[in-house]
C-alpha positions as CSV (number, residue, x, y, z in Angstrom):
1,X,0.0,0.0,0.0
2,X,0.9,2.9,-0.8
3,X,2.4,6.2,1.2
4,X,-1.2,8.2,0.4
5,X,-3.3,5.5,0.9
6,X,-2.0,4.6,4.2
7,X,-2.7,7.8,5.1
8,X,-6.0,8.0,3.9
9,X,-6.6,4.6,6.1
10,X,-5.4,6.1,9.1
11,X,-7.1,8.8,8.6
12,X,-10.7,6.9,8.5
13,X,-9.7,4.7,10.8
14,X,-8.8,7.8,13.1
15,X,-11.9,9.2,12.5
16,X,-14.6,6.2,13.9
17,X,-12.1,5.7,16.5
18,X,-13.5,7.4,19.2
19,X,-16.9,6.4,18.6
20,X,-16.0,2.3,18.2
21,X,-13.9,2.7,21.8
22,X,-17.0,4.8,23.5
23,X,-19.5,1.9,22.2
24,X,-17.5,-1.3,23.2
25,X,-16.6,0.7,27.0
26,X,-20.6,0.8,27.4
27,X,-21.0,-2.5,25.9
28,X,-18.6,-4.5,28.4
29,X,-20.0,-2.5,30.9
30,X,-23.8,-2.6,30.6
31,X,-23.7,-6.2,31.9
32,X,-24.9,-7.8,29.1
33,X,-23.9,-11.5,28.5
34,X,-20.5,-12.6,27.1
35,X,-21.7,-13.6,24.1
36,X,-23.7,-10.7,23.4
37,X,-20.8,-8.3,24.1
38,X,-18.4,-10.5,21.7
39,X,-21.3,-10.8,19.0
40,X,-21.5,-6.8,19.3
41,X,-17.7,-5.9,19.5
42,X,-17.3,-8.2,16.3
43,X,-20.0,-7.3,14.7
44,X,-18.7,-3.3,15.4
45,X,-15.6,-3.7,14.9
46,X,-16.4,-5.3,11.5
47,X,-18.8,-2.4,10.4
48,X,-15.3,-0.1,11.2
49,X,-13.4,-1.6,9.7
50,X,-16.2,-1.8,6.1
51,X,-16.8,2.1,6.9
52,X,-12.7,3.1,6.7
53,X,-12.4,0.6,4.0
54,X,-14.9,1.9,1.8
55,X,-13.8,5.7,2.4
56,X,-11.0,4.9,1.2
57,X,-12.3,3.2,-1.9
58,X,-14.2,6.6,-2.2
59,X,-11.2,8.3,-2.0
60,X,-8.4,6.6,-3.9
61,X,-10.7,5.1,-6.6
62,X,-11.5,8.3,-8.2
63,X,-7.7,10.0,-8.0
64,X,-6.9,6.1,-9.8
65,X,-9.1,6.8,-12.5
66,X,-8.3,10.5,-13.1
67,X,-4.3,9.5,-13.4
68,X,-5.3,6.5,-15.9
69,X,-7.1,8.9,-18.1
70,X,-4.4,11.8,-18.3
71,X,-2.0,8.9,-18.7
72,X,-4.4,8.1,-22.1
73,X,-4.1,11.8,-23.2
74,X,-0.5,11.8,-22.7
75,X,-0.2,8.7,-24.7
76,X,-2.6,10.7,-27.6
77,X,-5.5,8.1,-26.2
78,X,-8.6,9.9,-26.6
79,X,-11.0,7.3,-26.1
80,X,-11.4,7.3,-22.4
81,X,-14.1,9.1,-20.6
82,X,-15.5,9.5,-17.0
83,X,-19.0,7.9,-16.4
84,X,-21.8,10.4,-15.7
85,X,-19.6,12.8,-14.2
86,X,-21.4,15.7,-12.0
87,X,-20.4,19.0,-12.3
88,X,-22.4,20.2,-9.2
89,X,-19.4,18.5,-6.6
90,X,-15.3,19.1,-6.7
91,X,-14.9,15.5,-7.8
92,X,-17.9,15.2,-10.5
93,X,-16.6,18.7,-11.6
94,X,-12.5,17.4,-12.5
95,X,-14.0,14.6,-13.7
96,X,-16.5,16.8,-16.4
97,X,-13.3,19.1,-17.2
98,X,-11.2,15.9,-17.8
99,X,-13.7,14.7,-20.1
100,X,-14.0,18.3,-22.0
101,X,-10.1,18.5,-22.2
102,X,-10.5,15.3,-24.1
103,X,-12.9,16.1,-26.6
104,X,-10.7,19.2,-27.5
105,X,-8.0,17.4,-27.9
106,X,-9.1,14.7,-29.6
107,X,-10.7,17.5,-32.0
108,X,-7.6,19.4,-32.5
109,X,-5.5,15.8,-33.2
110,X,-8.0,15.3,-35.8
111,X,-7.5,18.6,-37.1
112,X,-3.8,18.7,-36.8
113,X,-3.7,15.0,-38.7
114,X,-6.0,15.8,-41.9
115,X,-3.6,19.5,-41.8
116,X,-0.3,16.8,-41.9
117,X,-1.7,15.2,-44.2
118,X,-3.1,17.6,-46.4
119,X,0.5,19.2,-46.4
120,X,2.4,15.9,-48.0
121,X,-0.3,16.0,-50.3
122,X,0.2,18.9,-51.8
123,X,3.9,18.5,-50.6
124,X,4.2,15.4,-53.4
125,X,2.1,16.5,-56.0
126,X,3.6,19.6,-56.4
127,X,6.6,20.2,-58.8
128,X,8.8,21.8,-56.4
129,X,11.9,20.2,-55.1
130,X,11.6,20.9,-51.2
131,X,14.0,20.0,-49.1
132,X,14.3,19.9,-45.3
133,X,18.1,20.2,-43.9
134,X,18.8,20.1,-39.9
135,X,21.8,22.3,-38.4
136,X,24.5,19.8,-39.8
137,X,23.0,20.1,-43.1
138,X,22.3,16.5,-42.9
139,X,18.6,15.9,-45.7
140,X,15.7,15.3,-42.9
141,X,12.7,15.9,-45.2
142,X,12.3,15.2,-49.1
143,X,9.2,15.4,-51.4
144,X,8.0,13.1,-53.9
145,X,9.5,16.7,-56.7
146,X,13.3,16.1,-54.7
147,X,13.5,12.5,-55.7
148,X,12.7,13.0,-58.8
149,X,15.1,15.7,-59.7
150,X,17.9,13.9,-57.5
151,X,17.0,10.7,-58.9
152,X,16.7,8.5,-55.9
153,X,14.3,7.4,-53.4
154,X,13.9,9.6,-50.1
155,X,14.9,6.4,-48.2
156,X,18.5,6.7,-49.8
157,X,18.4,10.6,-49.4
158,X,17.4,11.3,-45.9
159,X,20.6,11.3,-43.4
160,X,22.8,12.6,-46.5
161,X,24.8,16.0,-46.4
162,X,23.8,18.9,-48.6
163,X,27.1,18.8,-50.2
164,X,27.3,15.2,-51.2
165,X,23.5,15.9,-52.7
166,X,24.9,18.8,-54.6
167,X,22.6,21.1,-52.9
168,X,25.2,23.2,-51.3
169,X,25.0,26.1,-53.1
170,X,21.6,26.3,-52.4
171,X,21.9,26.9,-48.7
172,X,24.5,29.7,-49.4
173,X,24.2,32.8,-51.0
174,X,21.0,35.5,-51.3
175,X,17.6,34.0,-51.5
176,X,15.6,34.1,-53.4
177,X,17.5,34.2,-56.5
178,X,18.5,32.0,-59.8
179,X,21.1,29.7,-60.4
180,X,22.5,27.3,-62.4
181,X,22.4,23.7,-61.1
182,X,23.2,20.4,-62.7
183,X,21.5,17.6,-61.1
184,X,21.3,13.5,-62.0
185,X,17.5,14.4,-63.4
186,X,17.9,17.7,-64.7
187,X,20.2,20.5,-65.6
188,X,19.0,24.1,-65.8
189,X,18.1,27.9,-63.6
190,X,16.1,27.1,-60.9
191,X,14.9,29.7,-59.0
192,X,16.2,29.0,-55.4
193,X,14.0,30.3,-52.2
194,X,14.6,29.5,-48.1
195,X,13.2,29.5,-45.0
196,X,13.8,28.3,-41.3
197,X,11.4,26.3,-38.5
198,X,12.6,24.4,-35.7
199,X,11.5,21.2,-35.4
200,X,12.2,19.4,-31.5
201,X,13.5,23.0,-30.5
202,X,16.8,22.7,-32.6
203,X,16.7,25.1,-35.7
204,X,16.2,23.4,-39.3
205,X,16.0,25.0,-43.1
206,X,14.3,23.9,-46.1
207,X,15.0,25.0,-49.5
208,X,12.9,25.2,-52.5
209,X,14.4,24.4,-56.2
210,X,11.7,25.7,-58.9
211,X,12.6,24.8,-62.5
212,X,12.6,28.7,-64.3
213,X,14.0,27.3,-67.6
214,X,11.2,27.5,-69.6
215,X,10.0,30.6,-68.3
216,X,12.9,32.0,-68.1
217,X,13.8,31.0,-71.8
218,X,10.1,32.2,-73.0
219,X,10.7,35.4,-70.9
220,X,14.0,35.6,-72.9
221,X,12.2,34.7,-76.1
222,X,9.6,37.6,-75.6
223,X,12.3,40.4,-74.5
224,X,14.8,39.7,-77.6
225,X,11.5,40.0,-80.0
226,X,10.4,43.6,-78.1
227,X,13.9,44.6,-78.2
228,X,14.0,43.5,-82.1
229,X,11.2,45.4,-83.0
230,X,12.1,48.4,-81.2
231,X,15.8,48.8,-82.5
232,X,14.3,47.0,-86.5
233,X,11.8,50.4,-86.1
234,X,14.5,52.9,-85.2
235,X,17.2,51.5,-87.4
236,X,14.4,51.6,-90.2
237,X,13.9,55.2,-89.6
238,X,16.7,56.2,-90.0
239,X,18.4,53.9,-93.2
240,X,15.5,54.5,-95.5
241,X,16.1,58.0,-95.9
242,X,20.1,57.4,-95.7
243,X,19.4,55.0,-98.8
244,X,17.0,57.0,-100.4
245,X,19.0,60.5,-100.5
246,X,22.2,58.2,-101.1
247,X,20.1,56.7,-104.8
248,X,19.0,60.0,-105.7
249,X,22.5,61.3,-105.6
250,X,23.7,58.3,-107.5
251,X,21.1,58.6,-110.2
252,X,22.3,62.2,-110.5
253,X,26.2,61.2,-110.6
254,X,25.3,59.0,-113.7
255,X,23.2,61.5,-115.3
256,X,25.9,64.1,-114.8
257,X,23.9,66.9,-113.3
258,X,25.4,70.2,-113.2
259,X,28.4,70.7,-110.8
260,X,26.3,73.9,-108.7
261,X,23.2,71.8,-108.4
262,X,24.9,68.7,-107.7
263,X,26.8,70.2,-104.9
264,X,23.8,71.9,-103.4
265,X,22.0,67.7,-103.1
266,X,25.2,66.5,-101.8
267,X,25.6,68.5,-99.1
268,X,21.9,68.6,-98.4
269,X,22.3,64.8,-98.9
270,X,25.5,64.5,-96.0
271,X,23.6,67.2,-93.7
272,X,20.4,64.7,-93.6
273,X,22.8,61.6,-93.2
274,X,24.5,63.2,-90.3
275,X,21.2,64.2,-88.8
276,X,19.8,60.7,-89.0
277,X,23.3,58.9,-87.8
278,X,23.4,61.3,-84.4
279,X,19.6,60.4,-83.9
280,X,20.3,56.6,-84.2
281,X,23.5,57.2,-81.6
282,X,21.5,59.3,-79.4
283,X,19.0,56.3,-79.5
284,X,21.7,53.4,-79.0
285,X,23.0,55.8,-75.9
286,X,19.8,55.7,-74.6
287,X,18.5,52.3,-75.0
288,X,22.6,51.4,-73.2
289,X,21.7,53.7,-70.1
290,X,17.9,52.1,-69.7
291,X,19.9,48.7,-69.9
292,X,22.9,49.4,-67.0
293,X,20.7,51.0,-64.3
294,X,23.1,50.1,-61.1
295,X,21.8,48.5,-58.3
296,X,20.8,50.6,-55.4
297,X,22.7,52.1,-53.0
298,X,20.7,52.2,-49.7
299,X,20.8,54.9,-47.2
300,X,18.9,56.6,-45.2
301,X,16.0,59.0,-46.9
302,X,13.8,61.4,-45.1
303,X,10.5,61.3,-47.1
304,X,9.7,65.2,-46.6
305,X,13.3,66.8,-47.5
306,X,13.7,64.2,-50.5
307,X,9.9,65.7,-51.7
308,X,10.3,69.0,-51.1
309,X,14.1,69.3,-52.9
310,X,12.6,67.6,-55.8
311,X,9.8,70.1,-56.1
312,X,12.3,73.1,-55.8
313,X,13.8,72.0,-59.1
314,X,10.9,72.2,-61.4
315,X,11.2,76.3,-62.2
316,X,8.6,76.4,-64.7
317,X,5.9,76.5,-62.1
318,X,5.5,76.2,-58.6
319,X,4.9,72.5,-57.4
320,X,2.5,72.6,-54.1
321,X,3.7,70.2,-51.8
322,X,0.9,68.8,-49.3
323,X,3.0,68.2,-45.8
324,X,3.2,64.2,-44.9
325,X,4.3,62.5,-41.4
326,X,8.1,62.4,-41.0
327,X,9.0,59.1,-42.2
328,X,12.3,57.8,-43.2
329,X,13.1,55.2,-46.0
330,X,16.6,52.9,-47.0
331,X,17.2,53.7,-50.8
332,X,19.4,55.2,-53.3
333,X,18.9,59.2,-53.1
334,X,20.1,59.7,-56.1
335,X,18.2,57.1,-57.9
336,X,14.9,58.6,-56.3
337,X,15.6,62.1,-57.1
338,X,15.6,60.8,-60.6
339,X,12.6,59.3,-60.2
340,X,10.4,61.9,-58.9
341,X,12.2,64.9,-61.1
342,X,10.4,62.3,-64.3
343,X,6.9,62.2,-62.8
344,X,7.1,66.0,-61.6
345,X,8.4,66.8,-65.2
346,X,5.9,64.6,-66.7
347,X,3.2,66.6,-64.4
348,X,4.4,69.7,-65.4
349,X,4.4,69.2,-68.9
350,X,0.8,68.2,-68.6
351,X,-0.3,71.1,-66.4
352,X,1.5,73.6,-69.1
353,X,-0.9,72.7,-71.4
354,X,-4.0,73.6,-69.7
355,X,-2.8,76.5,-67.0
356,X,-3.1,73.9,-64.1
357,X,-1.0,73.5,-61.3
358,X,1.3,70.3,-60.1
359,X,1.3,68.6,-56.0
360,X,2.7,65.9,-54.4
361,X,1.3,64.5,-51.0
362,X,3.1,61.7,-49.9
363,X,1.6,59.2,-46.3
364,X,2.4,55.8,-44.9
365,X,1.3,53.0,-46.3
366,X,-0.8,50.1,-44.7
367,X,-0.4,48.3,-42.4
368,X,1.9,50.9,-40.7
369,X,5.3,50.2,-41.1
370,X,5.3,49.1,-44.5
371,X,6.5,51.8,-46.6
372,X,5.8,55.5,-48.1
373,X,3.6,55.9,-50.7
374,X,4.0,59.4,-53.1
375,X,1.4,60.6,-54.8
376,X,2.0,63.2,-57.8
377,X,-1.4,65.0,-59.1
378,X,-1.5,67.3,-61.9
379,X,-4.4,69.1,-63.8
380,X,-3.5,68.3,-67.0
381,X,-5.5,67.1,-69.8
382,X,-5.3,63.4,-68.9
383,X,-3.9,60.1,-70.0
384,X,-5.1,59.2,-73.7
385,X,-3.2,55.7,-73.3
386,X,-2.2,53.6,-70.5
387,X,-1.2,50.4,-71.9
388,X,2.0,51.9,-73.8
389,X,3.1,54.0,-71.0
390,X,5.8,51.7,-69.7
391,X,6.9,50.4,-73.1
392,X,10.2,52.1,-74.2
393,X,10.2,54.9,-76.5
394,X,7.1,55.2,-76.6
395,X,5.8,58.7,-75.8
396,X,3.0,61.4,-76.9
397,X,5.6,64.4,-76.6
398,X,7.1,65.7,-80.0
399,X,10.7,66.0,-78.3
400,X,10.1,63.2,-76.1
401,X,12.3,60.0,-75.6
402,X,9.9,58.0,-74.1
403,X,12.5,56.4,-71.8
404,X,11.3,58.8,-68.9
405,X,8.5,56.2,-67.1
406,X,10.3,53.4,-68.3
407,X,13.8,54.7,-65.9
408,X,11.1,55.5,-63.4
409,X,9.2,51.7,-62.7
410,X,12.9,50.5,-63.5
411,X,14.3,52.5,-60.0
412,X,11.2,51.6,-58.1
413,X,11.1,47.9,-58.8
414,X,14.9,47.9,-58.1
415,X,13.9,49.4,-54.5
416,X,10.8,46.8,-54.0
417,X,8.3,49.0,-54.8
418,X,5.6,50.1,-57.9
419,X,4.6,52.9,-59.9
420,X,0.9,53.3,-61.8
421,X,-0.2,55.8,-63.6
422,X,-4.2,56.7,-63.9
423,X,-6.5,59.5,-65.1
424,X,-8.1,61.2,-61.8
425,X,-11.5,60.3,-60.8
426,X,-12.1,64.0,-59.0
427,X,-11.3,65.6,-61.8
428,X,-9.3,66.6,-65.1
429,X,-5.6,65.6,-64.7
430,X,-3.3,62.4,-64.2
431,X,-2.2,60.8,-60.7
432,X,1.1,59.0,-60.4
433,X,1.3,56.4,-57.4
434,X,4.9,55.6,-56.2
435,X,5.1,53.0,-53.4
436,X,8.3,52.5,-52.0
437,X,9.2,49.9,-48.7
438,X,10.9,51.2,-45.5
């Protein structure tokens, strides 16, 4: 027996002590016969000993049953339950809660099981290669997309370094990004994105290998055939009238036309191929400089002073600036400056035309935190087109290069962020939206 049992046995027997003693002292000494006093003492003593026995049941029974079923719940057995517990007394009460724990967690084991294995569904039918590495790099998880593109089953894969797998490379280096890997299955770019968890509280990675080569290649595909078309336009432009001037002088030279007329067409001739060869340099130059944007340079910005130095340029009007919080971004100044002179230049121009005016208003984006966004309003006469806005060299200004919006989506993507252009809705004019991240 143990400790809290004897205890509890003491203490009932204890308890009818004094009451069994004060009945057997009046018993021997109310002078009833022997056998009547033995018959009574054993038949009281034996009703003590059933009471203290049967408190104790009453007592130790219930704890017993309580311990077996949180021994079931730590074991994951949900199946156990306390008969007609009653929440009205201390005991029927643990007893009820007991039996609501389990429910619960019987409910969220369901839940967290169909989750599991919902997961390695999608986890195996997927065609990304996802790979699960502990902190020795040592393969602990592999999809049904890894074996594939390593070529072997997961039961040959798990317990393997990342360097014998060839996956080294993968957990080095910036993320997400493109590489080019060479596997048993496969040999292309894949697109290479990471992540961390911690899995029986020691940290783990996983790493995700996407296939980019067709897309990539189709991308590829897409941009020479823009870029074709663009420069095939340009370079059009200007060699037809290169050939054409360069045939009528030839057809002249074997005509022999006089020497005072034919010297007027030549030089008329070289003045409009010179013209035509700077505009096709001028156009090379600036289809090089859209192409070799650096990276950023990130320091710190402050929102307001960047805004209102910006507007302080443009002297052909005055540029009403609508005063924002005091926020402060990481980016390349210099690259931003260029950015906003564009759209204020582009405002400007627009406003020109109709005697408008030009403001920028700039707030914090949602959720808080997040960014800046700039807004540039003009009251201009409005965007014609949208869908060419962002394609190069395209532009509805007689001296314009079109390159202008192009530069401008170019810095903000570089920095993480967006640039749209729309006609107003609360009135005549254009809005450019700029969001850039803190």
């Amino acid at each position: 027996m143990k400790s809290y049992e004897r205890e509890i046995t003491r203490l009932a027997a204890v308890a009818g002590l004094p009451a069994t003693a004060l009945a057997l002292w009046l018993l021997w000494s109310g002078g009833a016969s022997a056998r009547t006093q033995w018959t009574v003492a054993t038949l009281l003593l034996v009703f003590w000993l059933g009471v203290v026995l049967r408190l104790r049941e009453r007592v130790v029974r219930p704890l017993q049953t309580l311990s077996n079923m949180l021994a079931a719940l730590r074991e994951q057995d949900y199946s156990l339950r306390a008969r007609r517990p009653d929440p009205d007394d201390a005991l029927g009460l643990a007893m009820y809660e007991i039996n609501i724990l389990t429910t619960e967690l019987h409910e969220r084991r369901l839940g967290a099981l169909e989750a599991t294995a919902l997961l390695q569904r999608v986890m195996a039918e997927i065609d990304v290669a996802v790979f699960a590495f502990d902190g020795d790099d040592a393969l602990r998880l592999v999809n049904r997309g890894g074996e594939r593109l390593l070529g072997q089953p997961a039961e040959r894969l798990l317990g393997r370094r990342a360097a014998d797998l060839g996956l080294a490379e993968s957990l080095a280096g910036d993320a997400p990004r493109v590489l080019d890997l060479a596997f048993p299955a496969n040999r292309g770019r894949f697109e290479v994105r990471r992540g961390e968890f911690r899995q029986g509280g020691k940290p783990h990675r996983f790493v995700l290998l996407a296939d980019v080569s067709r897309s990539l290649r189709e991308e590829e595909r897409q941009a020479w055939q823009r870029l074709i078309r663009v420069l095939g336009h340009e370079i059009n432009n200007s060699l037809a009238p290169i050939q054409s001037v360069a045939r009528q002088l030839r057809d002249q030279l074997a005509r022999g036309t006089a020497a005072p007329t034919l010297r007027d067409d030549l030089l008329r001739g070289l003045d409009l191929i010179g013209t035509r060869s700077a505009s096709l340099t001028r156009f090379l130059t600036s289809y090089a400089r859209l192409a070799k944007l650096p990276p950023p340079t990130r320091r710190p910005v402050d929102v307001g002073t960047w805004v209102q130095r910006v507007a302080r340029l443009e002297t052909r009007l005055a540029v009403q600036v609508k005063p924002g919080p005091a926020l402060t971004i990481e980016a390349d100044g210099d690259q931003l400056d260029q950015l906003l002179i564009n759209l204020v230049t582009n405002g400007t121009d627009a406003a020109l035309t109709t005697g408008g005016g030009v403001r920028i208003r700039w707030c914090e984006s949602s959720p808080p935190g997040d960014g800046v966004s700039v807004t540039v309003e003009d009251d201009g006469p409005g965007l014609p087109e949208t869908k060419n806005l962002f394609v190069p060299f395209f532009t509805t200004k007689p001296e314009g290069t079109g390159l202008g919006l192009v530069l401008s989506r170019q810095i903000a993507e570089a920095h993480g962020g967006r640039l749209s252009l729309a006609n107003r809705s609360d009135g005549r004019g254009c809005e450019a939206r700029l969001f850039l991240p803190a």
